[in-house]
Backbone as XML, in Angstrom:
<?xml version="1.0"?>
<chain id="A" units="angstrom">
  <residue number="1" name="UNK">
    <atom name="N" x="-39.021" y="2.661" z="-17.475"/>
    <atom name="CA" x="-39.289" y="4.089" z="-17.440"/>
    <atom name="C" x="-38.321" y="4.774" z="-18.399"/>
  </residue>
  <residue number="2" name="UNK">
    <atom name="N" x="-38.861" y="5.303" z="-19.235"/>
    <atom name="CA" x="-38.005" y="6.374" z="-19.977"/>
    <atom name="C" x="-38.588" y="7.639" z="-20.417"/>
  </residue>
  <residue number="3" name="UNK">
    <atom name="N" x="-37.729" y="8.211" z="-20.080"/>
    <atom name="CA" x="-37.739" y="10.439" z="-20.806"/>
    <atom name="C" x="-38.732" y="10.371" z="-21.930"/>
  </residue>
  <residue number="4" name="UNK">
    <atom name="N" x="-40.348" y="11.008" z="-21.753"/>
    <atom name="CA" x="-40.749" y="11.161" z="-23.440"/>
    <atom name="C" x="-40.512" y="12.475" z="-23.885"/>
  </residue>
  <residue number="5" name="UNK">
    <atom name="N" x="-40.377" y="13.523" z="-23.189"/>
    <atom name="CA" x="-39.987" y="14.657" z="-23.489"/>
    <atom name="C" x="-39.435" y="15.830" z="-22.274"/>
  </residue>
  <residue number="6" name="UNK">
    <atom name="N" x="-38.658" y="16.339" z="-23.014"/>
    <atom name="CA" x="-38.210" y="17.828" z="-22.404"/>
    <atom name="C" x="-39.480" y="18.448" z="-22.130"/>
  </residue>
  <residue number="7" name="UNK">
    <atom name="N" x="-39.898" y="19.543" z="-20.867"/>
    <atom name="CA" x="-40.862" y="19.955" z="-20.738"/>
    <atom name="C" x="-40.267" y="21.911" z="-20.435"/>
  </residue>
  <residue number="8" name="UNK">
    <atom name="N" x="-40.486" y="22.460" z="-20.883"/>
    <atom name="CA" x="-40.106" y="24.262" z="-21.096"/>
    <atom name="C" x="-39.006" y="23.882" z="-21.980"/>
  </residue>
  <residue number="9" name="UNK">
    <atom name="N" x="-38.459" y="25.330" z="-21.913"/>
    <atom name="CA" x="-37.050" y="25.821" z="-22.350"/>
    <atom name="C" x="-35.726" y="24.559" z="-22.231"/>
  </residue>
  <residue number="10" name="UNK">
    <atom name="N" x="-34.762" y="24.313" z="-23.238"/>
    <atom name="CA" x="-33.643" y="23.672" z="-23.005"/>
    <atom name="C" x="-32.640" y="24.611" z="-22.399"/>
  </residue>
  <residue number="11" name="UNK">
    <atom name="N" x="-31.922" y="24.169" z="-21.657"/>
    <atom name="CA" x="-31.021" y="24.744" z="-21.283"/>
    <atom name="C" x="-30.381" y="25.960" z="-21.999"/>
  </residue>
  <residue number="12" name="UNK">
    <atom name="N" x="-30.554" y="25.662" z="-23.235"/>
    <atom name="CA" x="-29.167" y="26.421" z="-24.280"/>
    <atom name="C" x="-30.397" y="27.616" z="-24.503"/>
  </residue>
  <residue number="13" name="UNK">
    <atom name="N" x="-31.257" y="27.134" z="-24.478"/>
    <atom name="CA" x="-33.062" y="28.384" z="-24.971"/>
    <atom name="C" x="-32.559" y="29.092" z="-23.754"/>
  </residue>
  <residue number="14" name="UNK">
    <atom name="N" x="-32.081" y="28.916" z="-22.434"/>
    <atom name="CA" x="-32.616" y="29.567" z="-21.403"/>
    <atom name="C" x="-31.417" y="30.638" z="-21.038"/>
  </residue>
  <residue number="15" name="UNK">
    <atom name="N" x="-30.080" y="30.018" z="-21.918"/>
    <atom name="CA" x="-29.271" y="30.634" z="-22.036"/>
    <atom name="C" x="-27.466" y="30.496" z="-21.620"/>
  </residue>
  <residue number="16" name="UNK">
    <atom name="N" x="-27.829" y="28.780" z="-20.920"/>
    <atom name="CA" x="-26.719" y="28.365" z="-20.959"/>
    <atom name="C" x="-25.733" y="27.641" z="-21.896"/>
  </residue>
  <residue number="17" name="UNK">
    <atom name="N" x="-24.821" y="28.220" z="-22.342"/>
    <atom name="CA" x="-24.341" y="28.006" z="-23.386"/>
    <atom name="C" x="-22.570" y="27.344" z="-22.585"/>
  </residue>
  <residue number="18" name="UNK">
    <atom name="N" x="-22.128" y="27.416" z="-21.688"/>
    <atom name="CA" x="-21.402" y="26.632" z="-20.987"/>
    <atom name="C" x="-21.599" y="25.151" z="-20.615"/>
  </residue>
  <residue number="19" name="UNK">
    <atom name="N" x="-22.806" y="24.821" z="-19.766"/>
    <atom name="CA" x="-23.536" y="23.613" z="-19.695"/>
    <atom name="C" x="-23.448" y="23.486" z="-18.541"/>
  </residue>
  <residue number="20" name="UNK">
    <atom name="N" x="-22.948" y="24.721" z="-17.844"/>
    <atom name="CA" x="-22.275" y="24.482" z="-16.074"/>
    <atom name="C" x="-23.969" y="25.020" z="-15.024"/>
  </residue>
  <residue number="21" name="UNK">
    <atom name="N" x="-24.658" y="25.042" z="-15.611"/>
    <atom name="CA" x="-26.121" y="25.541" z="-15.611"/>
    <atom name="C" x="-27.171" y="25.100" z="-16.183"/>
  </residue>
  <residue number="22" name="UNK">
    <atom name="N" x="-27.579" y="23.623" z="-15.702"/>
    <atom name="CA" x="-28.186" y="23.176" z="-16.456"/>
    <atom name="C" x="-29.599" y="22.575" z="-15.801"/>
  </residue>
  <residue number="23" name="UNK">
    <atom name="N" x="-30.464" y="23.345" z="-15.039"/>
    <atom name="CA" x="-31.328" y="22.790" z="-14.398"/>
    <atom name="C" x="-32.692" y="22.133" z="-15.365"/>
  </residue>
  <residue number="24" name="UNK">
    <atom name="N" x="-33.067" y="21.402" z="-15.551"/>
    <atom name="CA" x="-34.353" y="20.852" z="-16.556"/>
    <atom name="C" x="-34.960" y="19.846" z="-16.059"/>
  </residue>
  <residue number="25" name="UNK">
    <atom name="N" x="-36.486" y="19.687" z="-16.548"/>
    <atom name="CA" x="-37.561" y="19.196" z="-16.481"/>
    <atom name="C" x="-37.975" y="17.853" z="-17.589"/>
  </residue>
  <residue number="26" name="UNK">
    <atom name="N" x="-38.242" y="16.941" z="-17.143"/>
    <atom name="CA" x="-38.503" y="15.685" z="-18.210"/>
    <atom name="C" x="-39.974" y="15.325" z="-17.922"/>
  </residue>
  <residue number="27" name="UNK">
    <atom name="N" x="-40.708" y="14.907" z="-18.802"/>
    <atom name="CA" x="-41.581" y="13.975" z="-18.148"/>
    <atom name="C" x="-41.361" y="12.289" z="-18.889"/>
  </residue>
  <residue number="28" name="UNK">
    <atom name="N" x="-42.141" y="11.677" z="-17.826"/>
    <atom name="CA" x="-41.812" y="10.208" z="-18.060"/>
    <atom name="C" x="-42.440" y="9.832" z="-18.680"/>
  </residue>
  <residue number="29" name="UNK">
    <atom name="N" x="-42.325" y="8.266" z="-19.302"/>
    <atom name="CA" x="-43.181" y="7.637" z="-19.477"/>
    <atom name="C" x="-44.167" y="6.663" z="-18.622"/>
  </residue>
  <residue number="30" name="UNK">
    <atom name="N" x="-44.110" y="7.061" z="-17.392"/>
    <atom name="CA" x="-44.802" y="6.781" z="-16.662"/>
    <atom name="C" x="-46.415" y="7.680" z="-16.249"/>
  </residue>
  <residue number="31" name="UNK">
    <atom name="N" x="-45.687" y="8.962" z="-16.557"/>
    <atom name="CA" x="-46.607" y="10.003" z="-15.917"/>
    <atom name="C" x="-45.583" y="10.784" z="-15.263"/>
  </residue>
  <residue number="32" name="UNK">
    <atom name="N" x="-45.161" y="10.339" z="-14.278"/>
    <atom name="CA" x="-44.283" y="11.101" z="-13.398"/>
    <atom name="C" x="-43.435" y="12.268" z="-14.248"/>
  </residue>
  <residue number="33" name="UNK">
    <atom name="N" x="-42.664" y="13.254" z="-13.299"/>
    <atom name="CA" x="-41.493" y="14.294" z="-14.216"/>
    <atom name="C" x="-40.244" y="14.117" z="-13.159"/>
  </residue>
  <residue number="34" name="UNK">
    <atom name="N" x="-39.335" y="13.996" z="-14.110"/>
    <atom name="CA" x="-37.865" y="14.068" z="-13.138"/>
    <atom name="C" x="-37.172" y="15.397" z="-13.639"/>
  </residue>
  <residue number="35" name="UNK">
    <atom name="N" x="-36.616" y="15.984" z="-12.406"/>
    <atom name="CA" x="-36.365" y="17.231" z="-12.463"/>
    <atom name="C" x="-34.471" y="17.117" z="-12.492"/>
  </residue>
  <residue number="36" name="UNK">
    <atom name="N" x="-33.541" y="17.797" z="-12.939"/>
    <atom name="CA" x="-32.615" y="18.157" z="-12.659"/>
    <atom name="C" x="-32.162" y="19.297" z="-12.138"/>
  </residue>
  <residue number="37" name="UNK">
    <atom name="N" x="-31.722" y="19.686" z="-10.773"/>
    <atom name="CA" x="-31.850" y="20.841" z="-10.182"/>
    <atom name="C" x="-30.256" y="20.576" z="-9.148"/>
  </residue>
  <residue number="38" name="UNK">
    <atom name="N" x="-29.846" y="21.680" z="-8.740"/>
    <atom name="CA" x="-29.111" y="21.188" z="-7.344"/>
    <atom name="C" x="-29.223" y="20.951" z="-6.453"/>
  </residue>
  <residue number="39" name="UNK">
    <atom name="N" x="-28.558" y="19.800" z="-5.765"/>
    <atom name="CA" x="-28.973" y="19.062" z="-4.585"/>
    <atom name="C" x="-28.895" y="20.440" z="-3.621"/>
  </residue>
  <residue number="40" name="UNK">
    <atom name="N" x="-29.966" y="19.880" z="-2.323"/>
    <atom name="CA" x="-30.115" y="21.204" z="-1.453"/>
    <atom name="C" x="-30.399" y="20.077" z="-0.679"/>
  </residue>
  <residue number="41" name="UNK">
    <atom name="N" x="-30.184" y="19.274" z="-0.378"/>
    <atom name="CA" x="-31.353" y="18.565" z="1.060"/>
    <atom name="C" x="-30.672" y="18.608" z="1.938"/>
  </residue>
  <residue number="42" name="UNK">
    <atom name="N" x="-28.968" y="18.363" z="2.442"/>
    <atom name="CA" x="-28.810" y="19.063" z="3.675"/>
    <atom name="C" x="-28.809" y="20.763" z="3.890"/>
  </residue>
  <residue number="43" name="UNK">
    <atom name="N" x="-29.464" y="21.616" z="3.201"/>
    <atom name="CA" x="-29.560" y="22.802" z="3.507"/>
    <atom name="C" x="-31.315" y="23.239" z="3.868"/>
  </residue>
  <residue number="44" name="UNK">
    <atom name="N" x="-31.858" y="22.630" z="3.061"/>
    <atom name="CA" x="-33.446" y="22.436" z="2.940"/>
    <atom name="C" x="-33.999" y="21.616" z="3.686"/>
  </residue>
  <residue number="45" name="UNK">
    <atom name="N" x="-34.152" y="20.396" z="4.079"/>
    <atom name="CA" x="-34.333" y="19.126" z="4.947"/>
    <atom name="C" x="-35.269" y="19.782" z="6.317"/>
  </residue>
  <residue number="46" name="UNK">
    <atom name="N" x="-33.777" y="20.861" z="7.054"/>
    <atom name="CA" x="-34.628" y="21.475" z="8.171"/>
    <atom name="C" x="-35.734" y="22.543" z="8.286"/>
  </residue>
  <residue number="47" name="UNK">
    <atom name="N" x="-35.717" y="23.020" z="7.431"/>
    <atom name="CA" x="-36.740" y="24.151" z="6.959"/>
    <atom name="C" x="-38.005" y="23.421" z="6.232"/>
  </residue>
  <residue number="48" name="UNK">
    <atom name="N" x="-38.409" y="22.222" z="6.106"/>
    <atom name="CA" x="-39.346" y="21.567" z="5.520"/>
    <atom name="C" x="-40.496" y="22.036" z="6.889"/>
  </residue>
  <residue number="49" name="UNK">
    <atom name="N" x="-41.526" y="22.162" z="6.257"/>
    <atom name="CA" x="-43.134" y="22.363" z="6.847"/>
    <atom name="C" x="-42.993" y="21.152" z="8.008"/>
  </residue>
  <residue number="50" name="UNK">
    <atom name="N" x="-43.959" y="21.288" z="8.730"/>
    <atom name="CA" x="-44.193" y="19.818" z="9.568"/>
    <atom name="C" x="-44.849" y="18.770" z="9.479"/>
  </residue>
  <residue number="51" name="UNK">
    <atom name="N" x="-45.622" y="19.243" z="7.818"/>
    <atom name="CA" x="-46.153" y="18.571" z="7.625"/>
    <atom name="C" x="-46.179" y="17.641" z="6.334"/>
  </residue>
  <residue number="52" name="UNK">
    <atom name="N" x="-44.579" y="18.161" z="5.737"/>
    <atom name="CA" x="-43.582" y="17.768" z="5.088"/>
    <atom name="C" x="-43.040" y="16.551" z="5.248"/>
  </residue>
  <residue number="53" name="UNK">
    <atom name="N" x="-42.464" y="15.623" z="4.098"/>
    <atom name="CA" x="-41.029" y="14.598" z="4.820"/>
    <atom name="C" x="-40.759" y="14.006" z="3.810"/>
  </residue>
  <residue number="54" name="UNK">
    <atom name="N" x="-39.600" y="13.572" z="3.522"/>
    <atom name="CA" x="-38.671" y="12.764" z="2.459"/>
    <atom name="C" x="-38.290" y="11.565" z="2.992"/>
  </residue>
  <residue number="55" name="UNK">
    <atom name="N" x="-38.382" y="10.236" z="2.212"/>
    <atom name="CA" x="-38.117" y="9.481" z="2.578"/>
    <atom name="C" x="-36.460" y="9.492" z="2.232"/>
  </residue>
  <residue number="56" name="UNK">
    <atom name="N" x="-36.181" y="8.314" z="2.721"/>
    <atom name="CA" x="-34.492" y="8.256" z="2.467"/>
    <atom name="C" x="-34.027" y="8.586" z="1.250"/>
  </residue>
  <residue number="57" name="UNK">
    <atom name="N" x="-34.339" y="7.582" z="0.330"/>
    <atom name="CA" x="-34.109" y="7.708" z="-1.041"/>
    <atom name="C" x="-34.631" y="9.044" z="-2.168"/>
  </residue>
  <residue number="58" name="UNK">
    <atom name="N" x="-34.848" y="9.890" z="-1.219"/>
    <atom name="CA" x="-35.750" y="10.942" z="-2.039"/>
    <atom name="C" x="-34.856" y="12.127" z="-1.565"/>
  </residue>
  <residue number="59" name="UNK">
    <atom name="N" x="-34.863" y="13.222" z="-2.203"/>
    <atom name="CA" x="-33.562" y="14.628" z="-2.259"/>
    <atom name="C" x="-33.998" y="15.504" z="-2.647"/>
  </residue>
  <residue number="60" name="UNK">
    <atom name="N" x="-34.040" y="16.737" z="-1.920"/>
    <atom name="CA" x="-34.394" y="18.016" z="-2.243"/>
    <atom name="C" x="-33.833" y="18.776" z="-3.391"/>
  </residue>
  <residue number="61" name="UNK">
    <atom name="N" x="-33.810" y="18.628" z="-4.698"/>
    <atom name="CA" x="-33.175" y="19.914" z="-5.405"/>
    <atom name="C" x="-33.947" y="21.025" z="-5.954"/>
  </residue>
  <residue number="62" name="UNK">
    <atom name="N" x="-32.786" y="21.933" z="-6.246"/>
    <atom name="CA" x="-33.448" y="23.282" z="-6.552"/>
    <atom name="C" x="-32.983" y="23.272" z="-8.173"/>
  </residue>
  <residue number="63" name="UNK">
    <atom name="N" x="-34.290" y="24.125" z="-8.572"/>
    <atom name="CA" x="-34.292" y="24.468" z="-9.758"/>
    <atom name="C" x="-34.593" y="26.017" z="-10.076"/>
  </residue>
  <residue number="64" name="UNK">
    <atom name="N" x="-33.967" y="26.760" z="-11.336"/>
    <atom name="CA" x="-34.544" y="28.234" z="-11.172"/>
    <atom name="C" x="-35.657" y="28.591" z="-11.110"/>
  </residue>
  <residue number="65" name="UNK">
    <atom name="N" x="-36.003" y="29.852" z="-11.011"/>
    <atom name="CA" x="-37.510" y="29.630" z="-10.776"/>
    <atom name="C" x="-37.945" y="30.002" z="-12.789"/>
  </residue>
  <residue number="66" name="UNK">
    <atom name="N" x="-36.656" y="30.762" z="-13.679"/>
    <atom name="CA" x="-37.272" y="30.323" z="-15.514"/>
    <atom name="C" x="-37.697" y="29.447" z="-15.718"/>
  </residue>
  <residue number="67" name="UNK">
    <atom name="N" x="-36.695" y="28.221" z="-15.042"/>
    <atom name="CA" x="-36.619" y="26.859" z="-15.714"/>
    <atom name="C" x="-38.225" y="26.449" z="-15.279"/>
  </residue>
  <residue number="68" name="UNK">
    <atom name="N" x="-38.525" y="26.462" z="-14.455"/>
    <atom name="CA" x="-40.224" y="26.155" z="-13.975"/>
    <atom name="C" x="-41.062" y="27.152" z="-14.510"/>
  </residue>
  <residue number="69" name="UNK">
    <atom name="N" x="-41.154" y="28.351" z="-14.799"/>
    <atom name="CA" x="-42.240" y="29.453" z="-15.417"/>
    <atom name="C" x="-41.708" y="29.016" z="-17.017"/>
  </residue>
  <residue number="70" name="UNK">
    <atom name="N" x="-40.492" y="28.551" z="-17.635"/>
    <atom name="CA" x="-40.869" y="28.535" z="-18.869"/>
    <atom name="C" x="-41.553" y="27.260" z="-19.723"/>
  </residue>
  <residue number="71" name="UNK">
    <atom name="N" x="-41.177" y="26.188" z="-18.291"/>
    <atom name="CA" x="-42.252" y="25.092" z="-18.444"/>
    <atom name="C" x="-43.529" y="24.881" z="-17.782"/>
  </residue>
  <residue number="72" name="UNK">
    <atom name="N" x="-44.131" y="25.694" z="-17.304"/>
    <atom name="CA" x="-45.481" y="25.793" z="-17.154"/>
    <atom name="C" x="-46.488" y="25.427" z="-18.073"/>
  </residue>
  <residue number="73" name="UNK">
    <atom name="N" x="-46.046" y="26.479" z="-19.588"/>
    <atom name="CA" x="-47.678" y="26.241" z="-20.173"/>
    <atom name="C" x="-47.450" y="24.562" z="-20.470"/>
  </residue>
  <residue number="74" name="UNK">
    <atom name="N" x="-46.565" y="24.318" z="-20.410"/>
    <atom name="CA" x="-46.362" y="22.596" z="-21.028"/>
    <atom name="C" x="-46.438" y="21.493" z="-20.724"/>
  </residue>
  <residue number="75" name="UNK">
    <atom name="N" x="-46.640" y="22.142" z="-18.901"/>
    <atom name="CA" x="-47.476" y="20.790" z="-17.507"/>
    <atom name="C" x="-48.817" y="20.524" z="-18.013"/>
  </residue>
  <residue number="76" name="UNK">
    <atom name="N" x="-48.968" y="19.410" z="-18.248"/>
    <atom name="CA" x="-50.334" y="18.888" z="-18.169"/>
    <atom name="C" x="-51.362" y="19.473" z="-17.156"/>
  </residue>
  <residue number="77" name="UNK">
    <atom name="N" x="-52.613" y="19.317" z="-17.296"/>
    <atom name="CA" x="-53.307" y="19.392" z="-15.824"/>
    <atom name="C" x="-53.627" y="18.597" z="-15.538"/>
  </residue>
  <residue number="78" name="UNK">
    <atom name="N" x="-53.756" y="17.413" z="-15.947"/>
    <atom name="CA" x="-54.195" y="16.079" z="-15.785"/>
    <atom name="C" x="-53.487" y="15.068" z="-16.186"/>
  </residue>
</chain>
């Protein structure tokens, strides 16, 4: 599996110019997208739907909500 591209805005586009702010979007070469966001899953975990669930190995992070609207037009739909 490897990164084929950045998907929205880079970090530095979005305006971080420190690097202490760096939430972003990849997609794979699988298909899949791996997100970089901050971990939230012991804050988030309990507030999940009921019809929700994470397996062990899997972690809630948050991302801004730019970093996702400026990669929108650039999600596939298929």
């Amino acid at each position: 599996m490897k990164i084929v591209r950045r998907v929205g805005a880079s970090p530095r586009e979005r305006g971080s110019l420190s690097g202490q702010s760096c939430p972003d979007i990849f997609e794979l070469s699988d298909g899949n997208f791996a997100v970089i966001g901050t971990e939230a899953t012991p804050l988030l975990d309990p507030e999940l739907p009921h019809d929700a669930s994470r397996a062990d190995d899997e972690r809630i992070v948050v991302i801004t909500r730019e970093t996702l609207l400026r990669a929108k037009a650039q999600i596939p739909d298929a």
